[in-house]
Each structure stands twice: as C-alpha cells, then as structure tokens.
Residue, then its C-alpha position, 0 to 999 in steps of 0.5 A: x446289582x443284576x449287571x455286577x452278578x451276571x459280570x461275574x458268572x461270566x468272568x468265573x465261567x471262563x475259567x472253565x471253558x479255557x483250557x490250560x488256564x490258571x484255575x481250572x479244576x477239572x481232570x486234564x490228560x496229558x500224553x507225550x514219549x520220552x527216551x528212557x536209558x535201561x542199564x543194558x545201554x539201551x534207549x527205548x522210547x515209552x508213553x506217558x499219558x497222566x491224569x491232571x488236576x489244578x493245570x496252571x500256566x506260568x513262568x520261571x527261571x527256566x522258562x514258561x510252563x504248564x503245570x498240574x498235579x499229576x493223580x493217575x499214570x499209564x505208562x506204555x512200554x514196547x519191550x517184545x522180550x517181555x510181551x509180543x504186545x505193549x506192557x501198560x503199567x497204570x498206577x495213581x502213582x509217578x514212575x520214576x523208574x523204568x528198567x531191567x536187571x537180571x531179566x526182569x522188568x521193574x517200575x518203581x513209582x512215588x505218590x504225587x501227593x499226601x492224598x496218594x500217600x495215604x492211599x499207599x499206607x503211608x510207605x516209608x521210604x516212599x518208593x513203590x515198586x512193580x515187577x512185571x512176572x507172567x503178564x502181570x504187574x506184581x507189587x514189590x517190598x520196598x527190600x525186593x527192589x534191587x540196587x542195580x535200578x535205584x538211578x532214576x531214569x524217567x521225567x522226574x516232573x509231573x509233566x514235561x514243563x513246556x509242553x513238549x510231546x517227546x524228551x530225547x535222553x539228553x533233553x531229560x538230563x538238561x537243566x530244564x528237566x531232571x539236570x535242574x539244581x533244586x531236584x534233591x538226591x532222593x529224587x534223583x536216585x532211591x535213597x533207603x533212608x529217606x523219609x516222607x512226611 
C-alpha cells in the first residue's frame, strides 16, 4: 500500500515539474512577435506576451500543437507617431485587432473565456475596444468603434499553435492560423450582431 502511494505522488508530481505537458495548472508565459498589416499599408511588427493556464500539448489536422487558455495579454507596440516610446496595451482580454484610422490608434479585444466575460459585464457584441488618447488607454462603446478597423489583423488563436516566436503577415493568413476553415466570420471580422452566450 505504501509502495502504491508513494507510486503515485510521484507520477502526479511529474505533472507539475514537466513544463508543457498535459495537466499542468500553473500560470505559463508565452512571448512571441507577429506582423501586423495597419489600413495605411503598413506592416509593423508587435509583441505578445500572454498569461496561460491549462498549457497542453497535442496533435491535429494541422499538425502538433501547444495550447492554453490565454487569461491575460501585454501587447507592446512601436508606433513613434503615437509615443517616442513602446505603447503597452495590458488587458485579461484577447486582442484581435491592432490598427489606426484617422490618426487614431485602437485595440479591440474578446474575452478568452466566460470567467473574462463575466468580468467585462457581460458585453454584447463581445468585442472590447481601446483607443489610445493623451498617453493613455481609453475604453471605447462598442458604437465608437469605427468600421474602417473591424478586419481583424491580429493571431486569432490564443498562442501561435506550434510554438513559433514571430508570424510573418503571410504565415498569420495560412491555413494553419487565421486562413483555417473552422475560424467563423465573427472571428475574422466585427460583426454588430453577433452574440455571445
């Protein structure tokens, strides 16, 4: 009985010494650049660093892949029209959206998960947007998002699924990442009508 317990502390031990494995509970930080295409014709080059929980490992269609739940995101942003430094926008949201329209800088995020949701009051349609105005973040209604931003442009998944540290623009439109099928028109783009439950 002694052998079958200490057995076992052991093998449930393991699951949280291994990093990345299936089962770890913990806070995880994951880091990596992506391109991102403004409306202007740019492409710039941002940082995501996300706070993950429930990190998996697994296989699919596409190919291996690391996986969490995504519950916290700074997103650092070079921009020196906007600021001579690094923009941080830090939200328990996922952004989706990182563009300029008419001089202005916005970020519109989803909750990652009901908990976020809750937390957000509930927002219906579920986008959450940010403008950036005298050196601060400033929350938007949902109506002063404007139109002209609504494609999104950013990783629509929590993480990028193989682990890679920097997504070219073209990578991000592939079918491995934003290009996939089962990705619906509301992630892909704002939609005022869509509902979250």
């Amino acid at each position: 009985m002694l052998k079958k317990l200490i057995r076992m502390t052991m093998i449930l031990g393991g699951f949280y010494i291994l990093p990345g494995c299936a089962g770890i509970t913990g806070p995880d930080y994951r880091t990596w650049q992506e391109e991102v295409k403004l409306n202007d014709g740019r492409v710039i080059v941002v940082t995501q660093k996300k706070r993950c929980t429930n990190a998996v490992k697994g296989k699919d269609y596409y190919g291996p892949y690391i996986g969490c739940i995504a519950r916290e995101t700074w997103l650092t942003i070079n921009l020196p029209e906007f600021s001579a430094q690094p923009i941080v926008w830090h939200e328990k949201l996922d952004p989706r959206i990182l563009n300029i329209h008419n001089g202005r800088l916005y970020v519109v995020g989803i909750p990652p998960t009901g908990y976020e949701f809750n937390l957000w009051g509930k927002p219906q349609p579920p986008y959450i947007g940010f403008v950036w105005e005298d050196g601060q973040w400033r929350r938007l209604l949902f109506v002063e998002i404007p139109e002209a931003v609504y494609d999104t442009n950013m990783l629509i998944e929590s993480i990028p699924r193989d682990g890679k540290d920097y997504l070219t623009w073209a990578t991000k439109q592939s079918i491995a990442f934003n290009g996939a099928p089962e990705y619906r028109k509301p992630q892909k783009r704002i939609d005022p009508t869509y509902r979250s439950n």
